[in-house]
VMD Tcl script that builds the backbone (N, CA, C; Angstrom):
set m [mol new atoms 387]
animate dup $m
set s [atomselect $m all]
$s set {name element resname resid chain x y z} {
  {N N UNK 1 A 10.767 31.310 2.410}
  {CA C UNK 1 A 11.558 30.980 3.590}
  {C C UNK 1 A 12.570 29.877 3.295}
  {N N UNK 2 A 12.609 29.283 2.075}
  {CA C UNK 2 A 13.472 28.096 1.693}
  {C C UNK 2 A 12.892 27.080 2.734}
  {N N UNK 3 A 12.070 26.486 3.783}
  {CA C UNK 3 A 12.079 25.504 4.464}
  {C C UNK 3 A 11.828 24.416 3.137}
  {N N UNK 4 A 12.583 22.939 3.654}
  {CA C UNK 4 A 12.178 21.878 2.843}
  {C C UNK 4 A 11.668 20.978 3.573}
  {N N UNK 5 A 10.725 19.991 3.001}
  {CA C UNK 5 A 10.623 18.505 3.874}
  {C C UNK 5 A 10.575 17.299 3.019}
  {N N UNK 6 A 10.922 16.567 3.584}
  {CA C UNK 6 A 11.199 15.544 2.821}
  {C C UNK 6 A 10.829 13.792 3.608}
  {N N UNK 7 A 9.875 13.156 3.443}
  {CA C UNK 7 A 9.453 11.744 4.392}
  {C C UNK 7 A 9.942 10.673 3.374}
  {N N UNK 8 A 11.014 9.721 4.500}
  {CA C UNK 8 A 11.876 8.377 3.915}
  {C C UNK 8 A 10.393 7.705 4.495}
  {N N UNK 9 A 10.768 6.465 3.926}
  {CA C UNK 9 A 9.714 5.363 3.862}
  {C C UNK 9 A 10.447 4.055 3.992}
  {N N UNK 10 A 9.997 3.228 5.190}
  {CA C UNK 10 A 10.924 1.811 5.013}
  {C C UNK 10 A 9.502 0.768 5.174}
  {N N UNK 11 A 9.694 0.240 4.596}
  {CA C UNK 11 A 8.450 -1.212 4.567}
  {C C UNK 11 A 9.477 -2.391 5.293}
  {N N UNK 12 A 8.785 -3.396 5.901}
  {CA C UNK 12 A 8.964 -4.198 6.340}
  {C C UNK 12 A 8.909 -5.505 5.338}
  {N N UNK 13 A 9.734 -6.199 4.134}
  {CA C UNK 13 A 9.563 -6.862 3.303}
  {C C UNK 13 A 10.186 -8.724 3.848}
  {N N UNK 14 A 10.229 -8.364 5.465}
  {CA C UNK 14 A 10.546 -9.728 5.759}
  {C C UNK 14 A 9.721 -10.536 6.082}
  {N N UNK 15 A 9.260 -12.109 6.822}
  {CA C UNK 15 A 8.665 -12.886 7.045}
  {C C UNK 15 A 8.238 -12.645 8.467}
  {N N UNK 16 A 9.228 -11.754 9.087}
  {CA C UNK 16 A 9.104 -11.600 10.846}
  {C C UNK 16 A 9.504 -10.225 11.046}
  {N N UNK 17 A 9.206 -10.075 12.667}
  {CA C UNK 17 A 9.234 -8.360 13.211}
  {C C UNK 17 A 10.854 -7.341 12.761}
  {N N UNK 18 A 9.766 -6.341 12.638}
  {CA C UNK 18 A 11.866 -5.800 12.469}
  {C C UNK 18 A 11.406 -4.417 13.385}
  {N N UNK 19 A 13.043 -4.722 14.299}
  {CA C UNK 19 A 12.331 -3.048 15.348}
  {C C UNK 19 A 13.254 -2.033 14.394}
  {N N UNK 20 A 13.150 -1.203 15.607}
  {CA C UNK 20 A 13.265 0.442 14.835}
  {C C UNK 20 A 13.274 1.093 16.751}
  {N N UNK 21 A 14.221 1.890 16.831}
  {CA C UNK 21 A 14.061 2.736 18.145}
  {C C UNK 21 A 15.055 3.790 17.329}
  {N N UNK 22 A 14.705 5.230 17.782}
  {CA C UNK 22 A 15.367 5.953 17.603}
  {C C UNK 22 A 15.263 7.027 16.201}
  {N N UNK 23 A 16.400 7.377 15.976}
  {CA C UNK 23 A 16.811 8.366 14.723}
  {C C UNK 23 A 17.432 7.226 13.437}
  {N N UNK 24 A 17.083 7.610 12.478}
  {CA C UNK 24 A 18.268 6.843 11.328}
  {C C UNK 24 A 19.561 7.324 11.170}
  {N N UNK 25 A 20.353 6.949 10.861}
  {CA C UNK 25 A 21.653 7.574 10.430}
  {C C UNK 25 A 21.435 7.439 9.184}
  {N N UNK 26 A 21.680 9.105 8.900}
  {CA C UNK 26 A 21.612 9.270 7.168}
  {C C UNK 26 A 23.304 10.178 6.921}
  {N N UNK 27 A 23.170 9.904 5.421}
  {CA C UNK 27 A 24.361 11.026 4.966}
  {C C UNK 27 A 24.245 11.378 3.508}
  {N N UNK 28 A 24.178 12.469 3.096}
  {CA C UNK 28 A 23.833 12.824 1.573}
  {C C UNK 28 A 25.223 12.826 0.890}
  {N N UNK 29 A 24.343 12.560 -0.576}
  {CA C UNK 29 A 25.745 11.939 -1.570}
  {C C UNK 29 A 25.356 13.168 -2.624}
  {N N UNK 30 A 26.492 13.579 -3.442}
  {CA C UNK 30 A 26.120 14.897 -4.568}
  {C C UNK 30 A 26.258 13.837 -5.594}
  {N N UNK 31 A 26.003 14.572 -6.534}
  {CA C UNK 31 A 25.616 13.616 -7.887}
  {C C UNK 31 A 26.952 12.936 -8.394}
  {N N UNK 32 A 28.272 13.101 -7.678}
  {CA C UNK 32 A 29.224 12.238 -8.021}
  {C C UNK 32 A 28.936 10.979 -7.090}
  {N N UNK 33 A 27.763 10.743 -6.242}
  {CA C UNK 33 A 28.249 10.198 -4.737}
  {C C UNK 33 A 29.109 10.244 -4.328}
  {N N UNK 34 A 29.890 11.411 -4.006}
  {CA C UNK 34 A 30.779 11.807 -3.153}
  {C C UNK 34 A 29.683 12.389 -1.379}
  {N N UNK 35 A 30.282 11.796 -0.248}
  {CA C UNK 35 A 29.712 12.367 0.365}
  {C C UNK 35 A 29.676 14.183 0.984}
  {N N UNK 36 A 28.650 14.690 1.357}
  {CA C UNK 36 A 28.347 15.963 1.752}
  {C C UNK 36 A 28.635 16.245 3.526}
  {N N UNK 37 A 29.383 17.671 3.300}
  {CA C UNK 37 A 29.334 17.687 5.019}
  {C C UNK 37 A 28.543 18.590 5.374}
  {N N UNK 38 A 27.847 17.675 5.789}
  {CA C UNK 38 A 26.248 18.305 6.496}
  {C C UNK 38 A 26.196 17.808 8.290}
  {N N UNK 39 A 25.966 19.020 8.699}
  {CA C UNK 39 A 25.476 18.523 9.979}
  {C C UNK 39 A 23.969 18.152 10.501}
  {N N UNK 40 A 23.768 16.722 11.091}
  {CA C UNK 40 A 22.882 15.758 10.829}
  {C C UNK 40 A 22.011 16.361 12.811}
  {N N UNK 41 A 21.217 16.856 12.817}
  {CA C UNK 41 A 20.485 17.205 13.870}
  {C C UNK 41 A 19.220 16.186 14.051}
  {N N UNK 42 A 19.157 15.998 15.186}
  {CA C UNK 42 A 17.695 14.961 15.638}
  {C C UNK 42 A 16.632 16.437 15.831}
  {N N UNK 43 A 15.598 16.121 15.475}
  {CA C UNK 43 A 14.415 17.019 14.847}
  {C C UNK 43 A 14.383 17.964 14.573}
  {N N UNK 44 A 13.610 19.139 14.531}
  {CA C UNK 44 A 14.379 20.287 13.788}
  {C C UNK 44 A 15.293 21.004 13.923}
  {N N UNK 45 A 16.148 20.591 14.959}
  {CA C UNK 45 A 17.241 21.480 15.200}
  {C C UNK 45 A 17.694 22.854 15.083}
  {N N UNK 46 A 16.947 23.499 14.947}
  {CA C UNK 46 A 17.143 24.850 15.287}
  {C C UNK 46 A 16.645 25.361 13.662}
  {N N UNK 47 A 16.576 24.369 12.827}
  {CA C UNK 47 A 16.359 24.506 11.211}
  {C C UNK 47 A 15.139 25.723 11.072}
  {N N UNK 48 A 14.117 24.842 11.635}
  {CA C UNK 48 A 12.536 25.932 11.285}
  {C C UNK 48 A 12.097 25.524 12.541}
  {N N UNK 49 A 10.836 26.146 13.341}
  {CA C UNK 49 A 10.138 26.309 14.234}
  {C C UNK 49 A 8.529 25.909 13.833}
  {N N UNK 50 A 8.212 24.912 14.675}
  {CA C UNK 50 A 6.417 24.722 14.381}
  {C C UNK 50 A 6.329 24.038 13.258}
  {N N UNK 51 A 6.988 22.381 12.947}
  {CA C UNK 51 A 6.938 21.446 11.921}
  {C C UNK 51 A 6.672 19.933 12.677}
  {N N UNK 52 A 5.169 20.076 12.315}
  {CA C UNK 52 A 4.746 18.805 12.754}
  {C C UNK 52 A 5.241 17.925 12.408}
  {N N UNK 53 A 5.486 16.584 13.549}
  {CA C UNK 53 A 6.021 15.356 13.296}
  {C C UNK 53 A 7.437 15.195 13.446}
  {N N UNK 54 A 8.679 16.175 13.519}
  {CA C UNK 54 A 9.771 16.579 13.632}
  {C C UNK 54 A 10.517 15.953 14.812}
  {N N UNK 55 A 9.856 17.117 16.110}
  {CA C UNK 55 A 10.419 17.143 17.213}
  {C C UNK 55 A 10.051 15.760 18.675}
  {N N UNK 56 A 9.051 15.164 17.626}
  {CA C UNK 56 A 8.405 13.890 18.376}
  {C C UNK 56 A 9.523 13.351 19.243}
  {N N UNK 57 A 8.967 12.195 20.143}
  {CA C UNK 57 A 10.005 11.697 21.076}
  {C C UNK 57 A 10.557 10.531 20.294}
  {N N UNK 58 A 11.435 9.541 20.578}
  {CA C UNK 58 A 12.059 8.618 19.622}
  {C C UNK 58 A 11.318 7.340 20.455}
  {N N UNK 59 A 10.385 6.410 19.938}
  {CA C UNK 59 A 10.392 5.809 20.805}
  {C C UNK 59 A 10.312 4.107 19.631}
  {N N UNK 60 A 10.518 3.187 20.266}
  {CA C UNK 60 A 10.752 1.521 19.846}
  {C C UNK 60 A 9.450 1.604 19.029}
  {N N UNK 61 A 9.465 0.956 18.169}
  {CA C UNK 61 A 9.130 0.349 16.781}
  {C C UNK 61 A 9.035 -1.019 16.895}
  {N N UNK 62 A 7.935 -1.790 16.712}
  {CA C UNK 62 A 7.693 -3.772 15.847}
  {C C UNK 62 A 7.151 -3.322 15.470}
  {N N UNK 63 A 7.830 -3.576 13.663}
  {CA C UNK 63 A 7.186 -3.813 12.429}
  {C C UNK 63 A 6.513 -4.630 11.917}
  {N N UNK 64 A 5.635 -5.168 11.940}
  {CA C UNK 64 A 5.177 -6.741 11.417}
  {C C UNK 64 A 5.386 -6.453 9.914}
  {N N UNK 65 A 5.423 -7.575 8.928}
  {CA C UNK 65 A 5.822 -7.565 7.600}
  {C C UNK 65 A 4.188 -7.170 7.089}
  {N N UNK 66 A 4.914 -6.081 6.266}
  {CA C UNK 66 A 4.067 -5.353 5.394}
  {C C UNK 66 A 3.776 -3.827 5.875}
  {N N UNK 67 A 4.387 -3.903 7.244}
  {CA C UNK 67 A 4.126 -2.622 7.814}
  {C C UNK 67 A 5.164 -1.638 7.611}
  {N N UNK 68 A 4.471 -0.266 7.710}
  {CA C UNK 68 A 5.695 0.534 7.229}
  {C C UNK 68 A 6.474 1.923 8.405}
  {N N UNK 69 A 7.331 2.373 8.557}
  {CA C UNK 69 A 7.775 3.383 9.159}
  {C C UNK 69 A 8.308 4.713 8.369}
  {N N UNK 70 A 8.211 5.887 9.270}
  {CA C UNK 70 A 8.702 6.392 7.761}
  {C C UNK 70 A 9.801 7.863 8.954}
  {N N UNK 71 A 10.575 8.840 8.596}
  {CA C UNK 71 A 11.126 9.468 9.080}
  {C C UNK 71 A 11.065 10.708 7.769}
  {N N UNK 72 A 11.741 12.063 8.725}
  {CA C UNK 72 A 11.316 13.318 8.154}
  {C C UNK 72 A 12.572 13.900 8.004}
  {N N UNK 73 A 13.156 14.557 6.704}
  {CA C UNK 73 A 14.626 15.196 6.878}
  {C C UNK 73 A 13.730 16.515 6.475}
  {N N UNK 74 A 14.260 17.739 7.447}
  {CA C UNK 74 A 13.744 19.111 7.121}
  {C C UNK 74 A 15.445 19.767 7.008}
  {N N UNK 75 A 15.083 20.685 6.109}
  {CA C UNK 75 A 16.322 21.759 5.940}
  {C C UNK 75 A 15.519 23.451 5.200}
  {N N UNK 76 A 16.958 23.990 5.244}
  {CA C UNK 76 A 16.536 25.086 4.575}
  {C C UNK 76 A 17.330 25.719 3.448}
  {N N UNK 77 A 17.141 25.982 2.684}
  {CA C UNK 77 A 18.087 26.352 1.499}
  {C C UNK 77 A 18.037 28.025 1.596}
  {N N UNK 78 A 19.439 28.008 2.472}
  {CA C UNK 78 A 19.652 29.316 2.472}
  {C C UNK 78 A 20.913 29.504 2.217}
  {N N UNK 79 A 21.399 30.532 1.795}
  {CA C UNK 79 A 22.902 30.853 1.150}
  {C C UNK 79 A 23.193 32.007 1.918}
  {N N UNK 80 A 24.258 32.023 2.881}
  {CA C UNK 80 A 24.226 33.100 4.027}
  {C C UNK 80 A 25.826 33.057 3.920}
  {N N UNK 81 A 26.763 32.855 3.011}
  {CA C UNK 81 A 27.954 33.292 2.635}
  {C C UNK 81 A 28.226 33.106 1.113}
  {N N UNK 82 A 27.974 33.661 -0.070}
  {CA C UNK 82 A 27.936 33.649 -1.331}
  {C C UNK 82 A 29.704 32.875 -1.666}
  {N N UNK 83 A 30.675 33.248 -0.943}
  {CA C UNK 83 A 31.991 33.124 -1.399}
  {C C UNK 83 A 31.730 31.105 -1.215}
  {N N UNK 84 A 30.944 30.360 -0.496}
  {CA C UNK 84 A 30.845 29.053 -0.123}
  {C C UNK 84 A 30.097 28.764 -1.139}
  {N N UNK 85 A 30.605 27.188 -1.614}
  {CA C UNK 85 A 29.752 27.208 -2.648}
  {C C UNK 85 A 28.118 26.271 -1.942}
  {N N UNK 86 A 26.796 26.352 -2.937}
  {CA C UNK 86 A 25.814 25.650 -1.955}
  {C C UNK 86 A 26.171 24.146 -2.023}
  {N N UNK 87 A 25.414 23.340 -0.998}
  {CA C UNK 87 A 25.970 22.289 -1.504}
  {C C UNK 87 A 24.502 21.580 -1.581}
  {N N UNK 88 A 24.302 19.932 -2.918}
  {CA C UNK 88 A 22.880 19.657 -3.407}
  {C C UNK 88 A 23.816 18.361 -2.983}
  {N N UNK 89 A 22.564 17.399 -2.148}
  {CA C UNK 89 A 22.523 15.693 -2.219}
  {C C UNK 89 A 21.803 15.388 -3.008}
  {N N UNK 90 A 21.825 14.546 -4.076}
  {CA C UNK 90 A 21.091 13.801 -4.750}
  {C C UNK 90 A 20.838 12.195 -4.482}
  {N N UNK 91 A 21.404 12.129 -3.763}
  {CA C UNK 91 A 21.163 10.684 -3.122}
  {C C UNK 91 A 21.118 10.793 -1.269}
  {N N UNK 92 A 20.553 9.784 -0.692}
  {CA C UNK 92 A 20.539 9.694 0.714}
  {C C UNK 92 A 21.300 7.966 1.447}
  {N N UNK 93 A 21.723 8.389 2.095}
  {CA C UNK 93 A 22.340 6.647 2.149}
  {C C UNK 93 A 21.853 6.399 3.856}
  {N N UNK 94 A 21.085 5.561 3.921}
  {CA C UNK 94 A 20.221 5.579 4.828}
  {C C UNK 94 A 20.665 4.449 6.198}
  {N N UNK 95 A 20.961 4.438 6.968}
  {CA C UNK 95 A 21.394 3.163 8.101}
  {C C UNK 95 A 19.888 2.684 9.129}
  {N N UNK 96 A 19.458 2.063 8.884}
  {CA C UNK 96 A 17.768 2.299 9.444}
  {C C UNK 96 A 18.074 2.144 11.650}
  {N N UNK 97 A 19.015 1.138 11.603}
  {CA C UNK 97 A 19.493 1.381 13.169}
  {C C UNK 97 A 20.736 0.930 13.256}
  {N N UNK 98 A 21.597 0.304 14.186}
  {CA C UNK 98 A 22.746 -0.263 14.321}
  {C C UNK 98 A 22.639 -1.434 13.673}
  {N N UNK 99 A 23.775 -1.214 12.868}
  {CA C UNK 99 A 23.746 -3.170 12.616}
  {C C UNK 99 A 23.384 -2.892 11.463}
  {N N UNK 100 A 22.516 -2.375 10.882}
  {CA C UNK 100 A 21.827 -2.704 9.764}
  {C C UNK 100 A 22.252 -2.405 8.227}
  {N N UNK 101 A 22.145 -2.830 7.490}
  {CA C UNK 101 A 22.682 -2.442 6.198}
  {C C UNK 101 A 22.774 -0.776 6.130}
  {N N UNK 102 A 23.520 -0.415 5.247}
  {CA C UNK 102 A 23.250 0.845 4.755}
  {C C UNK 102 A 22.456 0.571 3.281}
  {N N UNK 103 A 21.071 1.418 3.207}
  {CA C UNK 103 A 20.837 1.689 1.721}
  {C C UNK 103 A 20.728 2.849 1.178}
  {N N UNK 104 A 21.003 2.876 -0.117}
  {CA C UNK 104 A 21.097 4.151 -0.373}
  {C C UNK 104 A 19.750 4.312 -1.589}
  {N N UNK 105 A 18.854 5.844 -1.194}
  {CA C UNK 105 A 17.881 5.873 -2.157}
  {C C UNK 105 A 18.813 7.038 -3.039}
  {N N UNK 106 A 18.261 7.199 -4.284}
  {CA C UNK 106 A 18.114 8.441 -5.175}
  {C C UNK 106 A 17.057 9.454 -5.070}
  {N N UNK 107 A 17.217 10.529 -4.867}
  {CA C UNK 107 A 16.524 11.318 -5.132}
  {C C UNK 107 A 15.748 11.809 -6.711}
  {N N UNK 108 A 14.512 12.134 -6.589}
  {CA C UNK 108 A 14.122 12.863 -7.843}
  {C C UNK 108 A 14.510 14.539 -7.740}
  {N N UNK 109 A 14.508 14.940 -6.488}
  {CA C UNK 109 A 14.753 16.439 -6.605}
  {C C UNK 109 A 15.771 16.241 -5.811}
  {N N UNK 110 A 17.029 17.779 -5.758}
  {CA C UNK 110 A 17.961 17.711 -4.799}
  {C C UNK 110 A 17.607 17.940 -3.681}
  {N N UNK 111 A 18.484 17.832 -2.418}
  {CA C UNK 111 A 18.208 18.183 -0.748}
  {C C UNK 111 A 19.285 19.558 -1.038}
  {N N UNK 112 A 18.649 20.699 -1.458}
  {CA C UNK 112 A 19.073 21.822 -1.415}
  {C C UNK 112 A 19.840 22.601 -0.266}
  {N N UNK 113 A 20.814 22.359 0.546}
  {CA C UNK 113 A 21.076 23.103 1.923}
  {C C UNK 113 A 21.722 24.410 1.801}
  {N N UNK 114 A 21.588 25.455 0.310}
  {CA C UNK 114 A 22.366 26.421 0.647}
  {C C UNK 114 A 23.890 26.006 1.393}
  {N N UNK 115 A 24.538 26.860 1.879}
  {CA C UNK 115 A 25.777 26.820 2.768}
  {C C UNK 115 A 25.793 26.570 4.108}
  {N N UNK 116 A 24.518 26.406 4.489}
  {CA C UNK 116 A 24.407 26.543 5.845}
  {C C UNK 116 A 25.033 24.905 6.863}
  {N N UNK 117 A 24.707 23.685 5.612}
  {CA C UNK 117 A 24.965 22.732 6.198}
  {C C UNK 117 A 24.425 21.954 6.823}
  {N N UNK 118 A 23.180 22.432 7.179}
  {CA C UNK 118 A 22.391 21.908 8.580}
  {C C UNK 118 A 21.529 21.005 8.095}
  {N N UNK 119 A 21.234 19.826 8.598}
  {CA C UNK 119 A 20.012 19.071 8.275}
  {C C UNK 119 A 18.927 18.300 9.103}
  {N N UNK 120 A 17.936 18.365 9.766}
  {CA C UNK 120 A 17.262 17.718 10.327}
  {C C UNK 120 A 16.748 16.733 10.441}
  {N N UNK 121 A 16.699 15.995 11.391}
  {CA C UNK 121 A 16.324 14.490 11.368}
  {C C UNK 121 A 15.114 14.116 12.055}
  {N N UNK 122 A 13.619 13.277 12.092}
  {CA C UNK 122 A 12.933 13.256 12.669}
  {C C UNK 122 A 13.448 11.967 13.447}
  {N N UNK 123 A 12.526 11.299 14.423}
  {CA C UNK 123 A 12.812 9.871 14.718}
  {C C UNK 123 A 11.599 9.211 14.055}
  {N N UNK 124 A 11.837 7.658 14.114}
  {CA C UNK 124 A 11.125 6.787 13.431}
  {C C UNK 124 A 9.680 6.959 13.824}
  {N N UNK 125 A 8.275 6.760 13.175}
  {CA C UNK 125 A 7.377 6.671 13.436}
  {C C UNK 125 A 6.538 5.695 12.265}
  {N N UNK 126 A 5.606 4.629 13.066}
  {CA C UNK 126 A 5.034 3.891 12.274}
  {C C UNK 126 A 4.252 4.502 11.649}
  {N N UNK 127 A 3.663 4.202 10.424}
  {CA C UNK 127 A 2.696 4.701 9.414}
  {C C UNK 127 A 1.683 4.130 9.829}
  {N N UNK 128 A 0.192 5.040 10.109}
  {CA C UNK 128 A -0.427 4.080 10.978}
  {C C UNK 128 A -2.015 3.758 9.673}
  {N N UNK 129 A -1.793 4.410 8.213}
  {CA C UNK 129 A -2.335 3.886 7.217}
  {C C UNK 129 A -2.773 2.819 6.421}
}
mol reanalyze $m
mol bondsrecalc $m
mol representation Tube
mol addrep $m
């Protein structure tokens, strides 16, 4: 079925609370870091059907230090016009809420989206491990 999933991870490495409400703003980079035009959907967006943890509600986040949150990008690698070429992120550049730095991770594997473009976003949820 090509579905992918993929869970970001943010730790809390400060001295005091850090919130979190909402979705992250992400954007994928191809191995030039050039950015990708992908359209960025809050939970599965129409991607796949019946993916736990996805479609959750977005709700406020305090992090105490050491604690962690983590979010879910689902896609599907499907190629549904051959003449387009697919397009691969190898990096993710991550905005955790307003205001906040952008960081960018590397990937070990690509975010495969076929042509389709589409990418799913979960909202934040604490790690409760």
């Amino acid at each position: 079925m090509g579905v992918r999933i993929l869970a970001v991870e943010l730790v809390n490495c400060s001295a005091g609370p850090y919130e979190l409400e909402g979705h992250p703003q992400i954007r994928l980079l191809d191995k030039k870091r050039t950015p990708i035009e992908a359209e960025v959907r809050h939970g599965s967006g129409g991607i796949a059907g019946g993916v736990p943890n996805m479609d959750g509600p977005a709700e406020r986040l305090v992090l105490q230090p050491g604690r962690t949150a983590s979010f879910g990008m689902l896609w599907r690698n499907l190629v549904t016009d051959p003449s387009v070429p697919a397009a691969e992120g190898w990096a993710v550049e991550v905005t955790p809420k307003p205001g906040a730095p952008t960081v960018t991770a590397e990937l070990t594997d690509s975010v495969d989206l076929g042509n389709t473009g589409r990418l799913g976003v979960s909202a934040w949820a604490e790690d409760t491990g």
